[in-house]
C-alpha positions in Angstrom: 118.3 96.4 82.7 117.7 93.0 81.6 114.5 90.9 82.4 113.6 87.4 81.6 109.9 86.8 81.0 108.0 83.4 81.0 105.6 83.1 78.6 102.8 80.8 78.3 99.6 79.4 76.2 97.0 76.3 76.4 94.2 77.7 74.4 93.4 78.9 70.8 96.5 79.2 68.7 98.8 78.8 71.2 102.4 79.8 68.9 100.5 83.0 67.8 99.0 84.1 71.3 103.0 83.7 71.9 104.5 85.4 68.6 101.9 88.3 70.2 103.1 88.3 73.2 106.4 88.9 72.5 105.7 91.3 70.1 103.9 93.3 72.4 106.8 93.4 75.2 108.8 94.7 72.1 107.0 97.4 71.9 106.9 99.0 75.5 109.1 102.3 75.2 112.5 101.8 75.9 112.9 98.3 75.3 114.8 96.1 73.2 115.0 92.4 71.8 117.4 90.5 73.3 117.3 86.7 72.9 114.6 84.2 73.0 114.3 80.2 73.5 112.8 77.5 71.7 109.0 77.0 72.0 108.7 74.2 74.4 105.3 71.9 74.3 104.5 71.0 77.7 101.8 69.4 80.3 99.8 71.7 82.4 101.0 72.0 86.1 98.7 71.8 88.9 95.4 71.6 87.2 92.1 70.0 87.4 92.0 66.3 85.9 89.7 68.1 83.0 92.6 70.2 82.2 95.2 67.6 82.2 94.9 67.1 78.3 95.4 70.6 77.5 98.9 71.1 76.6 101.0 74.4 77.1 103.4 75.7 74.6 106.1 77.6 77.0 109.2 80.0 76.0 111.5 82.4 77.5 112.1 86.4 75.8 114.6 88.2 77.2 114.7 92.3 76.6 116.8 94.9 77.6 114.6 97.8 79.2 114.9 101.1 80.9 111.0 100.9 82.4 110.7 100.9 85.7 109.5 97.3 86.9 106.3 98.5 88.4 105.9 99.6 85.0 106.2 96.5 83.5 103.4 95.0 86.0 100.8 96.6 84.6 102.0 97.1 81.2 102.2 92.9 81.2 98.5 92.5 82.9 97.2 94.8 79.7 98.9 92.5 76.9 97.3 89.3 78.7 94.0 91.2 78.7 94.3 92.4 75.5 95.4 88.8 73.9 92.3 87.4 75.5 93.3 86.6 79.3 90.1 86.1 81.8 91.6 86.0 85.6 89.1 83.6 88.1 89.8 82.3 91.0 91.3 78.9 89.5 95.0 80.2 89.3 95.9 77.3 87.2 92.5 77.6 84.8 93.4 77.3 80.9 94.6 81.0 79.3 95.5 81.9 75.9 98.3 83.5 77.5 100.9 83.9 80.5 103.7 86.1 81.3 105.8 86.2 84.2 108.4 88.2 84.7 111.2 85.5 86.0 113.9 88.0 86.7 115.1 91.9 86.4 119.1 92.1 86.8 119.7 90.8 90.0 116.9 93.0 91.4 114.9 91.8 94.3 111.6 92.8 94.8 108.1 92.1 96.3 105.8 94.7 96.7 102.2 95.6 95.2 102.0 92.3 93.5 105.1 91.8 91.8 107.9 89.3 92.8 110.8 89.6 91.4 112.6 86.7 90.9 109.1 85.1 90.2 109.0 82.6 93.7 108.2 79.2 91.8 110.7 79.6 88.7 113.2 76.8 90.3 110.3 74.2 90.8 109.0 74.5 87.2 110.9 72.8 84.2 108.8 75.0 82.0 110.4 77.8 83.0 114.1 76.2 83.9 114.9 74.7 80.9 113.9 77.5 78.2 115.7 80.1 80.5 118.6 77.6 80.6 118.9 77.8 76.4 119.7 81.4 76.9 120.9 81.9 80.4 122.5 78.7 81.5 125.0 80.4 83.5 122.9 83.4 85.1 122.2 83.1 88.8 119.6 84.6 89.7 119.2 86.2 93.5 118.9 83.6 96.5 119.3 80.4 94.0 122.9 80.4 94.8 123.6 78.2 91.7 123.5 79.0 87.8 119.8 78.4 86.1 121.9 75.0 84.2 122.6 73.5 87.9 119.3 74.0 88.5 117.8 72.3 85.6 120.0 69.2 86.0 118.7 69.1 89.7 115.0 68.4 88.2 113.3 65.7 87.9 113.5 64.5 84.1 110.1 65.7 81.9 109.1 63.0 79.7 105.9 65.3 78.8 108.1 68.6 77.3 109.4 68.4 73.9 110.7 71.0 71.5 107.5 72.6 69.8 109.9 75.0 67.3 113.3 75.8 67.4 113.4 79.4 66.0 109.9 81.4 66.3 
């Protein structure tokens, strides 16, 4: 099955924590490299005013995977806590790193804290635009519309840029 995952970082060295990242979804049994997007640079979302200045650096992996997606719940919440990733109660706190899985197949799913497609994917260009490098014309389940139609339907960000075009 195929599965998009969001990744994200706004502390330390933020390309590495990602290079990591992705090297560490690589190596779940079963599961293979199948495209990724550019590194995006990007403004925090929804964060206190002293967290304003602390920019993310934002990409999209995409594998191919025969794990079961519960399986990939915890496997992800391991990699963030081996790569250094505190949880508080500030959702939106800095992290050295971020992964969401944005979609599995056309799977639906919400149960024992996975949602699958992730529920704020269509409101974030952080997560639109990279998916839309390698997916422009997926549609994903209740979005009715491919992931490009989407991302012209956003409002334009003059605070993302291309961090790196090939990591």
């Amino acid at each position: 099955m195929e599965i998009g995952f969001s990744l994200g970082s706004n502390l330390y060295n933020r390309k590495r924590l990602l290079m990591q990242a992705k090297n560490l979804l690589l190596s779940a049994p079963r599961t293979n490299f199948v495209d990724q997007s550019p590194i995006y640079e990007t403004t925090p979302v929804d964060v206190k005013p002293e967290y304003r200045d602390m920019a993310y650096l934002n990409s999209v992996v995409i594998v191919e995977s025969e794990l079961p997606l519960e399986s990939w719940l915890s496997y992800i919440g391991k990699i963030e806590a081996n790569l250094g990733r505190e949880r508080t109660e500030d959702r939106n706190a800095p992290r050295p790193i971020d992964i969401d899985m944005i979609y599995a197949n056309g799977q639906i799913v919400d149960s024992d804290g996975l949602e699958v497609p992730h529920p704020r994917w269509t409101e974030r260009r952080f997560v639109v635009q990279p998916l839309s490098d390698v997916r422009p014309e997926l549609i994903l389940p209740e979005a009715h519309k491919p992931v490009s139609e989407i991302l012209r339907s956003l409002p334009q960000a003059d605070d993302m840029s291309v961090f790196d075009e090939r990591w």
